[in-house]
C-alpha distance (Angstrom), angle and dihedral (degrees) to the residues before:
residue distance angle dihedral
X1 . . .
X2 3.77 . .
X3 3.99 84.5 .
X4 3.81 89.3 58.9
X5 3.70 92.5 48.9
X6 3.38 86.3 56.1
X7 3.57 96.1 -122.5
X8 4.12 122.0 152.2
X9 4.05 137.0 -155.9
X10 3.39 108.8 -153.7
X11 3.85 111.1 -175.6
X12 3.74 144.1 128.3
X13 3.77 131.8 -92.7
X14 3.93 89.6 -125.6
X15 3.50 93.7 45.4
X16 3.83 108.3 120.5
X17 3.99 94.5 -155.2
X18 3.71 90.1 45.3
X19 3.58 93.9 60.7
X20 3.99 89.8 44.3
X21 4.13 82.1 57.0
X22 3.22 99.4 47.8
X23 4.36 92.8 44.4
X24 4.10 74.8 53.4
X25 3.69 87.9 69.6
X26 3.84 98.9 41.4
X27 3.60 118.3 -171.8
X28 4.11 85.3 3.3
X29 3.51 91.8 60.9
X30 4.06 89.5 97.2
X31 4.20 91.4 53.6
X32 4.26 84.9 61.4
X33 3.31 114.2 125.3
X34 4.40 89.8 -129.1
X35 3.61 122.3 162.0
X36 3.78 112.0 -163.7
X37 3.87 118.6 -120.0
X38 3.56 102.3 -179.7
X39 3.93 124.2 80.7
X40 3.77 112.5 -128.9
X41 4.03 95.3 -99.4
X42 3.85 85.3 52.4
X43 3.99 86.5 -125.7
X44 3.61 99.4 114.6
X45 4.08 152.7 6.3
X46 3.66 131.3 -88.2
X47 3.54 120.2 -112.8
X48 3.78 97.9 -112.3
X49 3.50 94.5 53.8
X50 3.62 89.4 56.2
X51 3.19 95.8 44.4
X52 4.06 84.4 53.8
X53 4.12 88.1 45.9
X54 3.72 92.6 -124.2
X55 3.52 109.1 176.8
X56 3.86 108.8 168.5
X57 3.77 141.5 27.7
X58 2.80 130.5 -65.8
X59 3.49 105.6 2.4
X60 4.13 124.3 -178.3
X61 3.46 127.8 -153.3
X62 3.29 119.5 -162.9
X63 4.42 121.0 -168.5
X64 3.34 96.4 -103.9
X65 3.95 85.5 71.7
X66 4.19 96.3 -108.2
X67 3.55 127.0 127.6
X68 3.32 137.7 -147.8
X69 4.20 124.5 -166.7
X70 3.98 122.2 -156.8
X71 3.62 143.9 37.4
X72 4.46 95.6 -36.3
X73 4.43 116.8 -154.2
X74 3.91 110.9 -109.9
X75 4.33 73.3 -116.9
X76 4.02 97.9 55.8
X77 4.23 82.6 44.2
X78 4.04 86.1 53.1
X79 4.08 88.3 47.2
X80 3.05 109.6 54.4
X81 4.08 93.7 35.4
X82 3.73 103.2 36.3
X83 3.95 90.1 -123.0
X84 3.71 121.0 152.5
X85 3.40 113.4 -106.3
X86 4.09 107.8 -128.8
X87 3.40 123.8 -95.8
């Protein structure tokens, strides 16, 4: 669903609150819609997420154009997309 509503994770693959988002989604976690901002020798940012001025991690953006940076509740998530929570 967030896919659909156009939302996007942007984060880092050493990114300690990354990893505690995506462990917040479980066996979902590979259905997020996650761009990777790190390069592989963790030295540097990839060119779309400069060119998107991300800054910190993990950073949402939702299609409405906000943002949101750090670890977000499955609830906030639902909010600002209209996703169902789980049951």
């Amino acid at each position: 669903c967030l896919g659909e509503k156009k939302a996007m994770f942007y984060g880092a693959f050493w990114c300690s609150h990354c990893q505690d988002q995506k462990k917040a989604f479980g066996s979902a976690a590979s259905l997020l819609p996650y761009v990777e901002c790190s390069t592989p020798d963790s030295r540097g940012t990839t060119a779309e997420c400069k060119e998107k001025g991300i800054q910190g991690y993990p950073t949402w953006e939702f299609a409405d154009g906000s943002r949101e940076t750090g670890k977000l509740s499955l609830e906030r998530l639902s909010e600002k997309t209209a996703c169902p929570l789980p049951s």
